[in-house]
C-alpha positions as CSV (number, residue, x, y, z in Angstrom):
1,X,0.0,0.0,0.0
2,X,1.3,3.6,-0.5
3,X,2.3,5.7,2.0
4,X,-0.3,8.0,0.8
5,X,-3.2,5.7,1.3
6,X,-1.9,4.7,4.5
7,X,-1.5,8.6,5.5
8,X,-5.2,9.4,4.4
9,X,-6.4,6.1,6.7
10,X,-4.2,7.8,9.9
11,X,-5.9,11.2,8.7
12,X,-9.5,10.1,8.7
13,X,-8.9,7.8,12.0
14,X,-7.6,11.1,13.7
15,X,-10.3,13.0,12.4
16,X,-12.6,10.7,14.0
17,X,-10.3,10.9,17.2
18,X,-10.3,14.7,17.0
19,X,-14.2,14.7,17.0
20,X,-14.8,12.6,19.7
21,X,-12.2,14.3,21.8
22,X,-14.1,17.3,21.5
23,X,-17.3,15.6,22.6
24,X,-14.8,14.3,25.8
25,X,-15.5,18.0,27.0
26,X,-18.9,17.2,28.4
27,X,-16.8,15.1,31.3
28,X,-15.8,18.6,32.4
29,X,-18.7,20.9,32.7
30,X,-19.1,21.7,29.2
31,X,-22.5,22.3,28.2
32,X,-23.2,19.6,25.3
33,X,-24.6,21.9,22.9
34,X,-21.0,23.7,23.0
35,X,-19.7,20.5,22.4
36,X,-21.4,19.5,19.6
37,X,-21.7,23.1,17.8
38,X,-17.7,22.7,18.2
39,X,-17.4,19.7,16.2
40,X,-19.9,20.9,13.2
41,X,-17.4,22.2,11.4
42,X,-15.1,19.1,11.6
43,X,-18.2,17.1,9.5
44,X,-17.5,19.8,6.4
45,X,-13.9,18.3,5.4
46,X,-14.9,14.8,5.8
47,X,-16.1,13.9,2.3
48,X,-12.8,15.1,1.0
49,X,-11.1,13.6,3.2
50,X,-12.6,10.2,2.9
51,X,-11.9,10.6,-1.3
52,X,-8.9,11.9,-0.8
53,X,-8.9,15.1,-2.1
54,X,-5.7,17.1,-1.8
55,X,-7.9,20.7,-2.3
56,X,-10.0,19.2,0.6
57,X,-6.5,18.5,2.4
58,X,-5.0,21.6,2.0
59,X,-8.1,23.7,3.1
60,X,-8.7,21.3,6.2
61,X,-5.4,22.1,8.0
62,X,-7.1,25.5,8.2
63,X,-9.5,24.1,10.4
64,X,-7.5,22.6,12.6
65,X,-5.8,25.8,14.1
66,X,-8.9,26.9,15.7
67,X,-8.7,23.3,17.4
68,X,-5.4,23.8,18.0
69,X,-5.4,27.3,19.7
70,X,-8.9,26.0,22.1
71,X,-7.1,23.2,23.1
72,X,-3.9,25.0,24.0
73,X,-5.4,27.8,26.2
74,X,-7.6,25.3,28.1
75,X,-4.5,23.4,29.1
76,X,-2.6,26.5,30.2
77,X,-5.9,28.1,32.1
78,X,-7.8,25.4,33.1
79,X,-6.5,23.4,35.6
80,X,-9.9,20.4,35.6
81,X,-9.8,20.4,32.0
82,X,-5.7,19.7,31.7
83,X,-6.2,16.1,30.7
84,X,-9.0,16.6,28.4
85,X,-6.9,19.3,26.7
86,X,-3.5,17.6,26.5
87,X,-5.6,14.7,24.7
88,X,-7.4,16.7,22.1
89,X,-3.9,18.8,22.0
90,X,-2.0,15.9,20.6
91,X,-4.8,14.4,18.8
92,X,-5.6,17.8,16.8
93,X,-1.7,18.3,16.2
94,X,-1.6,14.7,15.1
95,X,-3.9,15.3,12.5
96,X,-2.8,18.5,11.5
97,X,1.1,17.1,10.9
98,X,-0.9,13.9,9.2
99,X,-2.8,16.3,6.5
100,X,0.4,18.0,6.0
101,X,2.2,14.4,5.5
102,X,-0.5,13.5,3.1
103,X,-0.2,16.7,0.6
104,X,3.5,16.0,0.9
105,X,3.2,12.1,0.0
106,X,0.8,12.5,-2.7
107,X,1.2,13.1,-6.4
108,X,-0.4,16.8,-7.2
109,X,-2.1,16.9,-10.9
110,X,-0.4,18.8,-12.8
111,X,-1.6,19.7,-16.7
């Protein structure tokens, strides 16, 4: 299998990680309707991502920052949430290094 394949199968199983990470915040106090308006805009990337769209690739890291920046603060200022916020921490910065991977292992049309 190509590494690209196998780098689009680690990107969609993170994606799926990052989304239920950010359901995890409901362990600590998070209102669930802030939980799941948060990962709404994780479901518009996932087509793409499943066909393996490098457009959809490219535009998806943008998404991840937001992640990235929530998840970051709430470890540094939230002292109950530390361990919910390390784990969606990695898991969003896994994902975000794993997009990057795939745009970097796969071919790019050119014409």
């Amino acid at each position: 299998m190509s590494t690209a394949r196998n780098t689009q199968r680690l990107a969609i199983w993170l994606w799926t990680a990052v989304t239920l990470s950010l359901l995890a915040w409901i362990l600590v106090g998070y209102p669930w309707p802030v939980c799941v308006i948060a990962v709404l805009p994780l479901l518009a990337p996932l087509n793409g991502l499943i066909k393996g769209r490098r457009y959809t690739y490219a535009w998806a890291t943008l998404f991840a920052i937001p992640y990235l920046a929530f998840a970051l603060t709430e470890l540094l200022v939230n002292p109950s949430a530390r361990w919910v916020a390390s784990i969606s921490l990695f898991l969003v910065f896994g994902w975000f290094c794993t997009m990057v991977f795939f745009l970097r292992a796969s071919p790019a049309h050119r014409e």
